[in-house]
C-alpha positions as CSV (number, residue, x, y, z in Angstrom):
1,X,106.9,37.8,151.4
2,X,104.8,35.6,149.3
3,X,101.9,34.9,146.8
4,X,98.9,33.4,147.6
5,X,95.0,33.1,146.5
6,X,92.6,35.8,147.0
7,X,90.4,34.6,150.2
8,X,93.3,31.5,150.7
9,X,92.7,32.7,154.8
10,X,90.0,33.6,156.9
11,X,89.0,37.0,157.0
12,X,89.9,39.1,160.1
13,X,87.9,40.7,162.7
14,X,87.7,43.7,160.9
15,X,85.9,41.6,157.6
16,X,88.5,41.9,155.5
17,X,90.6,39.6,153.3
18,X,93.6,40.1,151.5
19,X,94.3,43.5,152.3
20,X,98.2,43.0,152.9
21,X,101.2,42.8,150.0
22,X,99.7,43.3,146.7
23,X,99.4,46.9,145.6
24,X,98.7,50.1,147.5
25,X,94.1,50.2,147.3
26,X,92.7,53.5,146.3
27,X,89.3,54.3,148.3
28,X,86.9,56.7,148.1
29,X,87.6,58.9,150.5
30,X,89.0,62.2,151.0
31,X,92.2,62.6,153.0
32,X,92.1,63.4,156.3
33,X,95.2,63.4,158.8
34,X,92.8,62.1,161.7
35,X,89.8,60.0,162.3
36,X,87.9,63.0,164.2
37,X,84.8,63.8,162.6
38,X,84.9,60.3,160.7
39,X,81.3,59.1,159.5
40,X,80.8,55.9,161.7
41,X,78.2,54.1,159.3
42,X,81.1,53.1,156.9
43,X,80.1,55.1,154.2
44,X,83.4,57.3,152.2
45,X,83.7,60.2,154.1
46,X,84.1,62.6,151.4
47,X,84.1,66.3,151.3
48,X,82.1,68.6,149.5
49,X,84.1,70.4,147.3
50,X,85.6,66.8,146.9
51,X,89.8,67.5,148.2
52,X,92.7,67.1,146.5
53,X,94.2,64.2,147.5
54,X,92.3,60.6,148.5
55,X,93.0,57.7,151.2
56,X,95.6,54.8,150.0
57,X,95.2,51.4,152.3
58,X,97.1,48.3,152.7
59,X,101.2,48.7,151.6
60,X,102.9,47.1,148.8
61,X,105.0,44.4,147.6
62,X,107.7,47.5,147.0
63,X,108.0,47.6,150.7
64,X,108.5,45.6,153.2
65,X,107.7,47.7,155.7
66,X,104.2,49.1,155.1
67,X,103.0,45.8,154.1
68,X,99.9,46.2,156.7
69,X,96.2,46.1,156.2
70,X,95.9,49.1,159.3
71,X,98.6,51.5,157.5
72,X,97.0,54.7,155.2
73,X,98.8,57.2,152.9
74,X,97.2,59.9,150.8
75,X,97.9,60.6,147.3
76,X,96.9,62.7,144.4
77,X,93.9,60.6,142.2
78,X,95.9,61.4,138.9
79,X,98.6,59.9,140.4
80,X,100.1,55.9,138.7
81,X,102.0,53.7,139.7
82,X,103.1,50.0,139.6
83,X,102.3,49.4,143.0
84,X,98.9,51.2,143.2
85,X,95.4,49.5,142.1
86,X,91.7,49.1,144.0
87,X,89.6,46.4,144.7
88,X,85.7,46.5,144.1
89,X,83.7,45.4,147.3
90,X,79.9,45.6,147.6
C-alpha cells in the first residue's frame, strides 16, 4: 500500500479515479443485496421510505483485503469511523 495524489493515474473504464485505499465512501443509496431492479440511468437508487442502512464503496487503508474500487458493504448512516468518509462528484 501507498499514498499518492488524487487523479496521479488515469481514470478507468468505469470513469472513476481514486476509488481504491483511502477510506470506505458513503453513497447515496439504499442497500440492496443485489443489483436486480437497479436504476440504470445512474441516479441513487433509493427507496421510499428511505431504508435503514446505505451502500459503502471502495475498502480501506484498515484492510488489505477489501482495498478494491468493485467491493460494497452496507452500513448504518449514524454509523463513524476512522476509516469511513465520501467524496463529492458532480
Amino acid at each position: 500500500m501507498m499514498m499518492a495524489r488524487a487523479a496521479m493515474w488515469s481514470a478507468w473504464r468505469t470513469r472513476l479515479y481514486d476509488m481504491s485505499g483511502n477510506v470506505w465512501e458513503w453513497c447515496e443509496d439504499d442497500w440492496h443485496s443485489s443489483y436486480t431492479g437497479a436504476l440504470a440511468d445512474g441516479n441513487a437508487w433509493v427507496d421510499s421510505p428511505r431504508g435503514l442502512f446505505r451502500v459503502f464503496r471502495g475498502g480501506s487503508w484498515i484492510s488489505d483485503n477489501d482495498c478494491r474500487s468493485a467491493i460494497r458493504s452496507y452500513g448504518s448512516p449514524a454509523h463513524a469511523h476512522i476509516n469511513f468518509g465520501f467524496r463529492l462528484a458532480w
